[in-house]
C-alpha positions in Angstrom: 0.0 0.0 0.0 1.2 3.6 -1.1 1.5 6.4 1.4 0.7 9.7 0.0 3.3 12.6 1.0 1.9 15.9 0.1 2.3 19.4 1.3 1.9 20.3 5.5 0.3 23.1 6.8 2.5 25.9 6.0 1.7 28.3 8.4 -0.7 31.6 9.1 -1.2 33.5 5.7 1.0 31.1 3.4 -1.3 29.1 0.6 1.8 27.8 -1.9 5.3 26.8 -1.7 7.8 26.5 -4.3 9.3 22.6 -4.6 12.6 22.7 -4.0 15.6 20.0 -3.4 14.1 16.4 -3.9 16.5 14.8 -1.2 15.8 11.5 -2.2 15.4 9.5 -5.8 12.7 7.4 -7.4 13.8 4.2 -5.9 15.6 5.1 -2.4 15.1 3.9 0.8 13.5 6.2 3.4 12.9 6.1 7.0 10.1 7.4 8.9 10.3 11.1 9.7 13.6 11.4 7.6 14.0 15.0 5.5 13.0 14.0 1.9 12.6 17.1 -0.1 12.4 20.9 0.7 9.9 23.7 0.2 10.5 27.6 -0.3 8.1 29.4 1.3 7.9 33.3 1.3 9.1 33.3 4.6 11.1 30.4 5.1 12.6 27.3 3.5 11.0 24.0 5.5 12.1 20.3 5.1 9.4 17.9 4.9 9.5 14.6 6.6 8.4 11.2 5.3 4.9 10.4 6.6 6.2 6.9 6.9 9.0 4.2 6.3 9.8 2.2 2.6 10.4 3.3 -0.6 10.4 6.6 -2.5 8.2 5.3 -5.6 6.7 8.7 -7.0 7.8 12.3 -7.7 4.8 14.0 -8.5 6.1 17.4 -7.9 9.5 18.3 -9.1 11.9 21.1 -8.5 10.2 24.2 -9.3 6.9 23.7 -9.7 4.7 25.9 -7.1 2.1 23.4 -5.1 -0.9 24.6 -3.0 -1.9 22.9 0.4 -2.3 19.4 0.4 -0.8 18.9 -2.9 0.4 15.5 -4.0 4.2 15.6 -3.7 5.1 11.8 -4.4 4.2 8.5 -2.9 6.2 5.9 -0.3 5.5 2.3 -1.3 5.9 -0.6 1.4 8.9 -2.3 1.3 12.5 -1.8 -0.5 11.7 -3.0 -4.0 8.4 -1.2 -4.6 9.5 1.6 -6.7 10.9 -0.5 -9.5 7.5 -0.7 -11.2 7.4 3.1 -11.4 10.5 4.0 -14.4 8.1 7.5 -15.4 6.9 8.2 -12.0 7.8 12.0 -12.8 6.4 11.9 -15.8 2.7 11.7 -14.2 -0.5 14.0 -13.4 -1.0 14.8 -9.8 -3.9 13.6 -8.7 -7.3 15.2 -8.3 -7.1 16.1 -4.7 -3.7 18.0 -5.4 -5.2 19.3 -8.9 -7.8 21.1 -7.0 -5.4 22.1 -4.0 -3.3 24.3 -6.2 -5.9 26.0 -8.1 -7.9 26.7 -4.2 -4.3 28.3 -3.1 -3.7 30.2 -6.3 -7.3 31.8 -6.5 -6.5 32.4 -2.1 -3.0 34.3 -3.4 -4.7 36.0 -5.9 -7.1 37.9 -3.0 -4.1 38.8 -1.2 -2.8 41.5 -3.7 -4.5 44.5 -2.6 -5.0 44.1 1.1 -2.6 42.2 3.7 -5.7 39.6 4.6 -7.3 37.4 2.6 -11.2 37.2 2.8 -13.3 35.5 4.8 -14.0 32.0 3.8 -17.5 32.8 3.2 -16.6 36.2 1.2 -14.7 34.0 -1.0 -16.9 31.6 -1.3 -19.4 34.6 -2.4 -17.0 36.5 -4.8 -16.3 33.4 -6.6 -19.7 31.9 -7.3 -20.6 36.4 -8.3 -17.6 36.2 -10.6 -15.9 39.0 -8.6 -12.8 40.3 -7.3 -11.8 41.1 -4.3 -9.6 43.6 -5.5 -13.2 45.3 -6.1 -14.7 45.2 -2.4 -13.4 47.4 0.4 -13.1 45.1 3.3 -14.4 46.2 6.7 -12.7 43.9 9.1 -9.1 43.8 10.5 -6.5 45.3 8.2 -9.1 45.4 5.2 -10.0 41.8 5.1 -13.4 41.0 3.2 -16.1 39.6 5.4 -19.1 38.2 3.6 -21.3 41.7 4.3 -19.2 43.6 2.3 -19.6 40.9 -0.7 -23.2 41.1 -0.1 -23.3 44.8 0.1 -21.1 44.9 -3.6 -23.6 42.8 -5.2 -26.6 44.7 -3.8 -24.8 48.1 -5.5 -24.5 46.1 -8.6 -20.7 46.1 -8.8 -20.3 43.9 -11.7 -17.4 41.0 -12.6 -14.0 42.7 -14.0 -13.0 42.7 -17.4 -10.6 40.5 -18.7 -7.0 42.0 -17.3 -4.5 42.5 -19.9 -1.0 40.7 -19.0 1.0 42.8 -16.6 3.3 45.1 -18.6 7.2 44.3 -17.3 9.4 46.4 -18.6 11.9 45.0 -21.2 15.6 44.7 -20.7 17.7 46.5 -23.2 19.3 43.3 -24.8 22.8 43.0 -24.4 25.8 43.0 -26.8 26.7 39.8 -27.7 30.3 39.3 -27.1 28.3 39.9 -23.2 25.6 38.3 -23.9 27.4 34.6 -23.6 28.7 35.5 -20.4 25.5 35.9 -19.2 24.1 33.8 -16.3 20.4 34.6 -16.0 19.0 32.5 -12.7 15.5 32.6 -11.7 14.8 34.2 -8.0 13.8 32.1 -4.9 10.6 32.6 -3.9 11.8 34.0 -0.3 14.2 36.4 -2.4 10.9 37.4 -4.5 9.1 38.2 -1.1 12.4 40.1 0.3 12.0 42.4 -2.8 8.2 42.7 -2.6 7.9 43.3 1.0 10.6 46.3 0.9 9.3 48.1 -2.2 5.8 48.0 -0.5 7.2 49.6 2.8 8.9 52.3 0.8 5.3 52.7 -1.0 2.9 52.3 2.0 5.5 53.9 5.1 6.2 57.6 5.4 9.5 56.8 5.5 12.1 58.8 7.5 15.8 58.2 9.2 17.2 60.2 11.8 21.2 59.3 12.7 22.9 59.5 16.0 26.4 57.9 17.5 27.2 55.9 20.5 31.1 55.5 22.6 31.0 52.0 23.0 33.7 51.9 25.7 31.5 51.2 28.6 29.8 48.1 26.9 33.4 47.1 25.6 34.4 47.2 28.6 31.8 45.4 30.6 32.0 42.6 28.0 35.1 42.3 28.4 35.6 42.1 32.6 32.8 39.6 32.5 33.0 37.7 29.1 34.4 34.5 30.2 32.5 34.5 33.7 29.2 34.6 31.3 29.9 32.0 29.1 30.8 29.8 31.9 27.6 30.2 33.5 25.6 30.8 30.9 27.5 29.0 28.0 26.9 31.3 25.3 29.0 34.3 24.2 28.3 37.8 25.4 27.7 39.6 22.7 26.4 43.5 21.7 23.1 42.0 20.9 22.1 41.4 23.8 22.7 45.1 25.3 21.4 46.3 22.1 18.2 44.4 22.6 18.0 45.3 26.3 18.5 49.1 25.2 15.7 49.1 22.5 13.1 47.4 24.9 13.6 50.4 27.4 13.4 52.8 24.7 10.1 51.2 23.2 8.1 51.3 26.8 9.1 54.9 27.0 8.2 55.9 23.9 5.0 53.3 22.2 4.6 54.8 18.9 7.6 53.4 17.9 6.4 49.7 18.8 3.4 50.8 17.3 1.7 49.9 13.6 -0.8 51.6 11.6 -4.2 49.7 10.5 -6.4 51.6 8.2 -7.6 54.9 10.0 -6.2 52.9 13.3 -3.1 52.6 15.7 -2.5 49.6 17.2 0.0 49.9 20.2 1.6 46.7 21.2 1.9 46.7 25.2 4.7 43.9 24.3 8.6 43.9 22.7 8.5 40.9 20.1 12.4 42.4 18.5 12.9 41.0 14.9 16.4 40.0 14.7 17.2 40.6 11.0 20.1 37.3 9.8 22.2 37.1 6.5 21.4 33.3 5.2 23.1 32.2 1.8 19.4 32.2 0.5 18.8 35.9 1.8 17.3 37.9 4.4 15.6 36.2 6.8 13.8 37.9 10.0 13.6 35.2 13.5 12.0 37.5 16.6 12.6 37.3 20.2 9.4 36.9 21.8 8.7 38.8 25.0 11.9 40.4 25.1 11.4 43.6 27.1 10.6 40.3 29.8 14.2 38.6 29.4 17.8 39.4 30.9 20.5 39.7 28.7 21.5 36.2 29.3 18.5 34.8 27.8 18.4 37.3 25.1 21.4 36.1 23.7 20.8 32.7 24.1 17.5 33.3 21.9 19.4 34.9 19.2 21.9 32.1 19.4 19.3 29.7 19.1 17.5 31.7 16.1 20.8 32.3 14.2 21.7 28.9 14.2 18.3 28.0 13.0 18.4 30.5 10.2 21.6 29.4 8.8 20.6 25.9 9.1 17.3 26.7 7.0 15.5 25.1 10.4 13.6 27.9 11.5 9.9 27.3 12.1 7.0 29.7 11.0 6.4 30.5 14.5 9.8 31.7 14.6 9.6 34.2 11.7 5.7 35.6 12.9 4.6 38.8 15.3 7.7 41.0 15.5 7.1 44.5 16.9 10.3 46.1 15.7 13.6 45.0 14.1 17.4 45.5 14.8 19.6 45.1 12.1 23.3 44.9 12.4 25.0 45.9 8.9 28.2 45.8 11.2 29.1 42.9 10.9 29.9 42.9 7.4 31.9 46.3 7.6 29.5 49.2 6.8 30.0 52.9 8.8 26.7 53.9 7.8 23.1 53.2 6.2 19.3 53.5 6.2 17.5 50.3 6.9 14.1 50.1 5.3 11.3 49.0 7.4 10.0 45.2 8.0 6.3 46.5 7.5 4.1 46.6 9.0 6.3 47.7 11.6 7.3 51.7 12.8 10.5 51.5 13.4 13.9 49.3 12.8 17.6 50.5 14.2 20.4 49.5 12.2 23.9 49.5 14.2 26.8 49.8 12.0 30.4 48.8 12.7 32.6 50.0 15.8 35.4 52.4 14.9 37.7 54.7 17.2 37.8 58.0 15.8 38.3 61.5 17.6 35.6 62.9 19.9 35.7 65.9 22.0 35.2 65.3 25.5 35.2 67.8 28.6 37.3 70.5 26.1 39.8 67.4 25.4 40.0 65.6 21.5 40.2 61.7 23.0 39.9 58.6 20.3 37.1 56.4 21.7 35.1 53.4 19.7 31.8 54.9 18.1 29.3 53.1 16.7 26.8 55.3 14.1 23.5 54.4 14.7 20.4 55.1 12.6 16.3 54.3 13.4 14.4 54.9 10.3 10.7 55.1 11.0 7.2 55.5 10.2 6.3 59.2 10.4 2.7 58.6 9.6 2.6 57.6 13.6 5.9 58.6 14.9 6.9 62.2 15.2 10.3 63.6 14.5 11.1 64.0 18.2 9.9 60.8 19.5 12.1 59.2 17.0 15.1 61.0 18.2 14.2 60.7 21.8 14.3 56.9 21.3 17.5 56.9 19.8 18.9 59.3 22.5 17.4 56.6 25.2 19.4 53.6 22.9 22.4 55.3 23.3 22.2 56.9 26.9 21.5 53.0 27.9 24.8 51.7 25.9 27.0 54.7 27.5 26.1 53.8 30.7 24.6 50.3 30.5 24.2 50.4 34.2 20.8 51.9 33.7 20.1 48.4 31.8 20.5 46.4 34.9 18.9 49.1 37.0 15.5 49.6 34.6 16.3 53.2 34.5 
C-alpha cells in the first residue's frame, strides 16, 4: 500500500510553496520522519519529513513547480523493492485532490494582492460563485480583510465582474551585446528572495518613511563585556555579545516611547503593550527575520541565548513559522559585514527598525579634550505617519544613553 506525501500546513497566511531540493530519488530507501525534499516558502525554506518508512516510488512534484496545500508531492511504497514498477513516476499527473489544492491556493493568493488579509472563507466563497474580485470590495474587518457583508453589500450596489485583465506590462531589458551576452548567467529568483523584494518596495510605498542618525562611545559596553565575558559564558554558555545590550537598550526605549512599537491599521493605531524584537540574519538564501518573543521580559543572558538559538536555526534553514511571525520592531546589524553607515528600510508593517553599524575609534571631544574612543553610528528609520520627529530621536537618545552607561540596563532606569 502507497502512502501519499503531500504538502503540510504551511503556516498563518502562506497558501503555496515553491518545490525545491528532492533529497531523495525514485527508488531510495527512506525512514520514517527522515527529511525527503524541501519547500521555499515566502518566509522560510522547510524540510518535509516522510509520513512513513519504505520506498520513494513517485515524484509527482518536481523542482520548481509551485504546489498549493495538500498537494500531491510523491508516494512511499511498502517495502525496498516497490519503486521498481514506477521508471516514469515523474512523468505523471498529480492527482485530483492536489489538482484542486493548487488552483484553491492560487485563487486564495490571488485575493491577497490588494489588502494584507485574505477574505473570509464565506466572502470567498461569495465572490467566486458572483464572478468577482476582491480587489473590487473594500473590506471592513481587521486590516481590510473581506467579510461576507461587504460581498453582499457589492452585489446589492450592482458592482459587476472585471473585465478580462490584460498581461501585466514588465518592462523589457535593453538586450545586451553579444560578445556579453554569452557571459550571461540569468538565474530565476527564490521565492523567499521574490518576497524580500516585494515586501521592501511595499514599505517604501505604503510607510512615510524617515531616518534620523545619531552615535554611540562604546567603551562602557566594551568594557563590561570584556571584565565579564568569560564568567558569562561559563555560566551561561553562550558568548556575550552586543546583541544582547542592544536588545536590552531598544526594549527600554520602546516602553518609554510606544509609537515606535506601534503599527498603523487603516484609519487605526495599534499599540503593542509587548517587545517581540525581529532579529534581522544574512542566510546564503537571503534575508531572513527570526523574533525574540517577550523580550522587554528577558535578561541579557536569555536574550542572547534566543538569538543564538534563532541564528543557528536560520543558517541551518530550520527555522519554524512560528519563529519568523509577530515582531514588533527589528534591529539590524550591517556591522558585521563592515558598513560605517546606512538606512535600513522598514520590516512592515512595523514603525521602526535600528540598524547599528560597525565599531570604529575616531576622535571625539570630550570635557574641552579631543580623546579617540570606539563609536558606533547608529540610525532608526521610522514610520512618520505615527511617529513624530522628536519621538524618533528621543528613542535613539534613550538607545544610546543606555549603551553609555549600560548600568541603567540592569537598573530599569
Amino acid at each position: 500500500m502507497a502512502t501519499e506525501i503531500r504538502v503540510p500546513t504551511l503556516g498563518e497566511s502562506v497558501s503555496e510553496a515553491t518545490v525545491g531540493t528532492w533529497f531523495k530519488k525514485v527508488g531510495d530507501a527512506i525512514k520514517a520522519d527522515e527529511p525527503i525534499l524541501e519547500l521555499e516558502t515566502d518566509k522560510v525554506t522547510i524540510e518535509v519529513p516522510a509520513p512513513a518508512a519504505g520506498t520513494l516510488s513517485e515524484i509527482v512534484a518536481q523542482a520548481g513547480e509551485t504546489v498549493g496545500l495538500g498537494a500531491l508531492l510523491g508516494q512511499i511504497a511498502e517495502g525496498a523493492g516497490a519503486a521498481a514498477a514506477a521508471p516514469a513516476a515523474a512523468e505523471k499527473k498529480p492527482e485530483p485532490a492536489a489538482a484542486t489544492a493548487a488552483p484553491a491556493a492560487a485563487a486564495a493568493a490571488a485575493t491577497q494582492t490588494s489588502t494584507s488579509m485574505p477574505p473570509a472563507p464565506a466572502a470567498a466563497k461569495l465572490i467566486a460563485e458572483n464572478n468577482l474580485s476582491a480587489d473590487q470590495i473594500d473590506g471592513s474587518g481587521k486590516r481590510g480583510q473581506v467579510l461576507k457583508g461587504d460581498v453582499l453589500a457589492a452585489v446589492a450596489k450592482g458592482i459587476s465582474a472585471p473585465a478580462a485583465a490584460e498581461p501585466a506590462k514588465v518592462q523589457a531589458r535593453a538586450p545586451a551585446p553579444a560578445e556579453d551576452a554569452a557571459r550571461e548567467e540569468r538565474v530565476k529568483m527564490t521565492r523567499l528572495r521574490q518576497t524580500i523584494a516585494r515586501r521592501l518596495k511595499d514599505a517604501q510605498n505604503t510607510a512615510a518613511m524617515l531616518t534620523t542618525y545619531n552615535e554611540v562611545d562604546m567603551s562602557a559596553v566594551m568594557s563590561l563585556r570584556s571584565k565579564y565575558k568569560d564568567i558569562f559564558e561559563k555560566k551561561h554558555g553562550v558568548k556575550l555579545g552586543f546583541m544582547g545590550f542592544f536588545t536590552k537598550a531598544v526594549t527600554h526605549a520602546l516602553k518609554e516611547l510606544p509609537a515606535v512599537n506601534a503599527e498603523v491599521d487603516g484609519t487605526e493605531i495599534i499599540y503593542k503593550n509587548f517587545c517581540h524584537v525581529g532579529v534581522a540574519v544574512g542566510t546564503d538564501k537571503g534575508l531572513v527575520v527570526p523574533v525574540v518573543r517577550d523580550a522587554d521580559q528577558m535578561s541579557i543572558a536569555e536574550i542572547e541565548k534566543e538569538i543564538g538559538r534563532l541564528g543557528k536555526a536560520a543558517r541551518d534553514g530550520t527555522l519554524s513559522m512560528a519563529d519568523m511571525q509577530g515582531g514588533t520592531f527589528t534591529i539590524s546589524n550591517g556591522g558585521v559585514y563592515g558598513s560605517l553607515m546606512s538606512s535600513p528600510i522598514l520590516n512592515a508593517p512595523q514603525s521602526g527598525i535600528l540598524g547599528m553599524h560597525k565599531i570604529q575609534d575616531r576622535p571625539v571631544a570630550i570635557g574641552g579634550q579631543v580623546v579617540i574612543r570606539p563609536m558606533m553610528y547608529l540610525a532608526l528609520s521610522y514610520d512618520h505617519r505615527i511617529v513624530d520627529g522628536k519621538e524618533a530621536v528621543t528613542f535613539l537618545v534613550r538607545v544610546k544613553e543606555s549603551l553609555e552607561d549600560p548600568e541603567r540596563l540592569v537598573l530599569d532606569l
